[in-house]
N, C-alpha and C positions, 0 to 999 in steps of 0.2 A: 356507487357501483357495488354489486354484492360478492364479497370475496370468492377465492376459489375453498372446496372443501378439503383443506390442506390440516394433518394436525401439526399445527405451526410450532405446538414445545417438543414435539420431537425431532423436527428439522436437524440433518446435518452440516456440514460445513463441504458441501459437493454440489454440483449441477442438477439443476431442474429446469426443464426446456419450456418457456413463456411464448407467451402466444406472437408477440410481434418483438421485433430489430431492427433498427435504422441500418441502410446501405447507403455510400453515397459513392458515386466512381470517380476517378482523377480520370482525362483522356486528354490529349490533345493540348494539355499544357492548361487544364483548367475542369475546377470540381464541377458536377449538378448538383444538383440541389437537393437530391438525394429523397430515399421513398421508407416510407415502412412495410415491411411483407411479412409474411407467414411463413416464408421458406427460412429453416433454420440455415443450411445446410450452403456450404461455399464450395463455387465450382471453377478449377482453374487447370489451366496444362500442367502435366508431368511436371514440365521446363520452368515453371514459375519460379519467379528471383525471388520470393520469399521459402521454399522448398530448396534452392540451391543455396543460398546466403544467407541465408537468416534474416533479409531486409524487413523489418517489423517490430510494432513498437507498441507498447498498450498502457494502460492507467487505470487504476480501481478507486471504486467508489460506490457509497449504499446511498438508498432512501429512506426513511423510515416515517414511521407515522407519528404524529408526536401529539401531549397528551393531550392537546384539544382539537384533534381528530383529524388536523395538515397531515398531508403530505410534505416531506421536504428532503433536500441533497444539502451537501456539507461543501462550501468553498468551493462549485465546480470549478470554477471561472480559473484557480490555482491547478486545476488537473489540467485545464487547457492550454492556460502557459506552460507547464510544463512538458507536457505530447508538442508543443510547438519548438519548444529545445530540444527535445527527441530527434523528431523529424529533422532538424537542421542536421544534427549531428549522426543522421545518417543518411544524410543527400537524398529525404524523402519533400514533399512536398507540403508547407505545412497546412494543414485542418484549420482554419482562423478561429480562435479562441470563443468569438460571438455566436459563431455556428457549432462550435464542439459543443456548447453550451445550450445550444436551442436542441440540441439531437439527444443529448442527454436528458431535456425535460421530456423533449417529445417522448422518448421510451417508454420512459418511466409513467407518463400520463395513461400511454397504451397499453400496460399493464398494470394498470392499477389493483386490478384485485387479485395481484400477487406481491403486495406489498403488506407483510402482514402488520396484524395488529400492536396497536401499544400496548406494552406491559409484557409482550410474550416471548419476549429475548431476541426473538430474530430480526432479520432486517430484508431488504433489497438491494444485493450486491448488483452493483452496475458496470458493465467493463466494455470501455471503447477501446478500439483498435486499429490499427493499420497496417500494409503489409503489400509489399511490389508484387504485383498478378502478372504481369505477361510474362511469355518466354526468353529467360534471359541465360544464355549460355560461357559468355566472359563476362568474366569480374569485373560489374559494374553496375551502378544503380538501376531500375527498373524505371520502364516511360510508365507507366499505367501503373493502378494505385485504388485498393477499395479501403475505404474508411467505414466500421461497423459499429456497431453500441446493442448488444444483448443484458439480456437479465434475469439475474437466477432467483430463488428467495433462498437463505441461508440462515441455518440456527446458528448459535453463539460459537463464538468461536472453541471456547475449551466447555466443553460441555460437564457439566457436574459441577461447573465453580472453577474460580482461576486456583492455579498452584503454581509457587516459586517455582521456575525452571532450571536447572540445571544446567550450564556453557560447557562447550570446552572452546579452547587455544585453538585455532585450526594451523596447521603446517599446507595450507593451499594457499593461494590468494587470490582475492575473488577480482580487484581490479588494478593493472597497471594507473601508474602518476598519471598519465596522460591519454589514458583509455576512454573507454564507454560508461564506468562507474555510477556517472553522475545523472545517467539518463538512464529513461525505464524501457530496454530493448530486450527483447525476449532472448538474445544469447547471452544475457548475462544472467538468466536465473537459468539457462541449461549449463552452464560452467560450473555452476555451484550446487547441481544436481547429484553427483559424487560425491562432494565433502560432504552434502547432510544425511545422502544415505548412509556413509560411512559414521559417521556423529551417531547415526542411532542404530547400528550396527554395535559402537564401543558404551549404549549406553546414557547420551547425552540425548537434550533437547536440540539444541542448537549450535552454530559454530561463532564463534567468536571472530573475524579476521581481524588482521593486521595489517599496518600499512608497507605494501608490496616493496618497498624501497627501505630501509631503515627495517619493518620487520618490529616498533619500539613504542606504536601507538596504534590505537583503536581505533576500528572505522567505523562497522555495522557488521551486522548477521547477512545471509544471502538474501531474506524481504525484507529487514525493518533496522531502524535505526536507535542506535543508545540513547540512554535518559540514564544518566546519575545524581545523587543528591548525597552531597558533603555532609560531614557528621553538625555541622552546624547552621545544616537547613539551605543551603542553597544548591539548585538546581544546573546542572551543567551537561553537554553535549560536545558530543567530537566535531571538530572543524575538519573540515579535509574537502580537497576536490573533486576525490574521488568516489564519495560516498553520494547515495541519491538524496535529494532535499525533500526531504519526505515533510506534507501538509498537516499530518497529524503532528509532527514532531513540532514544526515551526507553531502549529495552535494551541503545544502545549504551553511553550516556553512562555509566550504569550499571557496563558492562564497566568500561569505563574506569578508573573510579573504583575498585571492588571486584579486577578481574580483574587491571588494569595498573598500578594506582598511579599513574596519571595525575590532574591534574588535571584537570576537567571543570565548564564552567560554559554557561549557557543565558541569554543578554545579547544585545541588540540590534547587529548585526554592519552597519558602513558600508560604503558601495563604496567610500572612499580607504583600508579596511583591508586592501583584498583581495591589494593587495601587498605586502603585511606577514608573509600566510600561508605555511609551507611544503608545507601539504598542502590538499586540498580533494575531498569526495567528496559522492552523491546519497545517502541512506540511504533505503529501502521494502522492501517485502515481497518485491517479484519479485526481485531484484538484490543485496539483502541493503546493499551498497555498492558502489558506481558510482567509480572515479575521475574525477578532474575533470584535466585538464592546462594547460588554457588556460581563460581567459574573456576576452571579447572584447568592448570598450566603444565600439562605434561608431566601428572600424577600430583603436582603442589597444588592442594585446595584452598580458595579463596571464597573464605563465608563473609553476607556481609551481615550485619547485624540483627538485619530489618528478617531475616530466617529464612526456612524452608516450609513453613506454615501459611503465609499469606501476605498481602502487599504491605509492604512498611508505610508508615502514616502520611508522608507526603504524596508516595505515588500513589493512594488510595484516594489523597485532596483530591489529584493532578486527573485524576480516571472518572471520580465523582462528577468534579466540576464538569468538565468538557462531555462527558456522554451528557449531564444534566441540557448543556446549550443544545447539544446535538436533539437531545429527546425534546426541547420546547421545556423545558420547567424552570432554568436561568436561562435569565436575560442575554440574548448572542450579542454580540459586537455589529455592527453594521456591516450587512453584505457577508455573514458568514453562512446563514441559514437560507436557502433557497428555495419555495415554494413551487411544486411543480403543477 
């Protein structure tokens, strides 16, 4: 198919409207089978339980072309389980893992020629969703339910080249022990709306939180999750409940392990450990890995070694390798690279 005339290395990191999007409807206590249209555009009452409650829940994910000319998506099948934890854990109904799956390739086939080229930095952001539609006026889940999968093309995330970021501490907290933390529902990135405008208000990239009880250990930022690495090469991640199980993060560790020969473990990480680390980076979807250079504790800075200059030598392994699987040029693991 012959691409769109897009200049694809100047792309932002914003919305561009594609030509088709999977719908599919909940009614009646059971999904259809669902369509692809041209209408971008969602139509629901005033009263809709996702307009009064925030009942909704979504998952990100690219395509990209890789170098021998595939089309391909990264681990749907782990976005699918995880929108099926979502959904439970907001008395939604769940999307079955094997159809999140088929809807996701479907789009992406559909737009094919807005999946830009290999070599040109950008990719094909993919984002399924879901969200209670009928009129729901007391506090309670919604009967009816559209499940959607759109898609944008997107340039690089930091455009110009990565640069260490700068943290600070946040004095908010993004999730109770026992809350929503762990799922990807859309009122937990409007909670955390405030503290990053305020972060870059004072200054900073990002917020640091802490865990809402204790206030003594790391969780994640309001999208993405920790990646640090010990002065003596071994790779580590905060354990907690309430932090989301982010797929990029679990494929790093993975690398790690299989690709580097690193050690890698997933354990509750303190803030009087933070200067202990030589390396520290954000891991998610858009970014793949973020470095970190500084964190900042209520005016006490914390450098870590690896600088303010560029990725220190293992998160550069850890970024290398895995965009390599993602791009097709190392060999993926079984079932990690999906053909659309």
């Amino acid at each position: 198919m012959e691409k769109k005339n897009i200049d694809w290395a100047n792309l932002g990191f914003c919305y561009v409207q594609t030509d088709y999007r999977f719908v599919s409807n909940y009614k009646n206590g059971a999904w259809d089978e669902g369509v692809l249209t041209e209408d971008a555009n969602v139509v629901m009452n005033e009263c809709a339980c996702v307009l009064q409650y925030a009942q909704t829940i979504f998952e990100g994910m690219k395509a990209y072309t890789t170098a021998d000319g595939r089309i391909v998506t990264f681990r749907p099948d782990l976005n699918g389980e995880r929108m099926e934890q979502s959904a439970k854990r907001l008395e939604m109904p769940v999307f079955p893992k094997d159809k999140f799956v088929e809807a996701v390739l479907k789009t992406i086939r559909a737009n094919e020629a807005y999946v830009p080229p290999y070599g040109s930095g950008a990719t094909l952001y993919v984002r399924p969703y879901m969200f209670g539609i009928n009129s729901v006026i007391g506090v309670k889940p919604a009967d009816e339910y559209q499940f959607r999968v759109f898609t944008t093309p997107v340039g690089p995330y930091f455009k110009g080249g990565v640069k260490p970021l700068t943290i600070r501490i946040s004095d908010f907290d993004r999730a109770a022990p026992n809350g929503t933390g762990h799922i990807k529902a859309g009122l937990n990135y409007a909670m955390s709306l405030h503290a990053i405008m305020d972060a870059h208000k004072q200054g900073y990239d990002e917020n640091m939180y802490l865990d809402a009880a204790t206030r003594t250990k790391v969780e994640e930022t309001g999208g993405a999750n920790f990646l640090f690495v010990t002065k003596d090469g071994k790779v580590v991640t905060p354990k907690s409940e309430s932090i989301l199980p982010s797929i990029t993060r679990r494929s790093l560790m993975q690398v790690a392990k299989e690709y580097l020969g690193l050690e890698a473990e997933e354990r509750e990480v303190y803030v009087d450990e933070l200067k202990d680390f030589a390396e520290c980076g954000l891991c998610g979807t858009a970014a793949v890995i973020s470095p970190v250079g500084k964190v900042v504790d209520h005016g006490k800075e914390i450098c870590f070694p690896s600088g303010m200059d560029q990725m220190g030598p293992v998160t550069r392994k850890l970024y290398e390798t895995l965009t390599g699987i993602q791009m097709g040029t190392i060999k993926a693991p079984l079932g990690w690279v999906v053909e659309a």
